[in-house]
N, C-alpha and C positions, 0 to 999 in steps of 0.2 A: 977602840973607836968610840966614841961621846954620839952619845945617843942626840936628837933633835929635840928640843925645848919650847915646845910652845910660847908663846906672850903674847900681852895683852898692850893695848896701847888706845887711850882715850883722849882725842885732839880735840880742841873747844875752836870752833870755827863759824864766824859768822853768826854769832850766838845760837847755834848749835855744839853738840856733842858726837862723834861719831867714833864707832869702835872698829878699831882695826886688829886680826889676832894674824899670828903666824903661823902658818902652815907647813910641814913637813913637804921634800917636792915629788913628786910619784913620775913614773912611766907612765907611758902613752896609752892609750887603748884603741886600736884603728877600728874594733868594729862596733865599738862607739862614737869614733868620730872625732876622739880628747885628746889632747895635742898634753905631751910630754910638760911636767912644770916644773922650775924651779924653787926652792924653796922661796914662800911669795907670803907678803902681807896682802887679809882680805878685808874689803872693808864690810862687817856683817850688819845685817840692819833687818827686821820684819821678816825674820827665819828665814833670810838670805844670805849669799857671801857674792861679792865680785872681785877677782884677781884687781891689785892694785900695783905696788910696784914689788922687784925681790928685794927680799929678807937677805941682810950684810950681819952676819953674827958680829956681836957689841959695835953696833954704828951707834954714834955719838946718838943721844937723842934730839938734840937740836936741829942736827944735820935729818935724822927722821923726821922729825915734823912739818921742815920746811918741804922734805920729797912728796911727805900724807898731803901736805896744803895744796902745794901744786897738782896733785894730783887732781884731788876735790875741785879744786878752779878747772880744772881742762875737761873731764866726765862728769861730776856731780852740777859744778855753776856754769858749765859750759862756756867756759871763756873764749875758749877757741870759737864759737858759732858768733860770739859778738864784737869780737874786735876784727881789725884789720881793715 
């Protein structure tokens, strides 16, 4: 069995930089409260991390950046709050 492999992944967006790493996915902890994960890119920033989307072992990277982009546009630029 192939152990889990961390990565790294730095998308230049909106003339910003933002790092995304890969995370191994863990079971639950109900008397924490922490809901089961899969294995998930997070986007870390100012000694945080927030779940973004899951990790597809060798996804094109093209196809990655466009999932990291979208993503940034709907929680980070808040798209969703200004269209529509």
């Amino acid at each position: 069995m192939a152990g889990f492999k961390n990565e790294q992944r730095r998308l230049s967006h909106r003339n910003r930089v933002f790092l995304f790493i890969s995370y191994e996915a863990h079971d639950g902890n109900a008397a924490r409260h922490q809901p089961a994960m899969p294995n998930t890119w997070y986007l870390v920033s100012s000694g945080n991390r927030w779940p973004a989307i899951p990790h597809i072992a060798e996804q094109p990277p093209q196809e990655l950046d466009a999932l990291l982009t979208t993503w940034l546009e709907d929680h980070v630029f808040n798209r969703a709050a200004t269209t529509g």
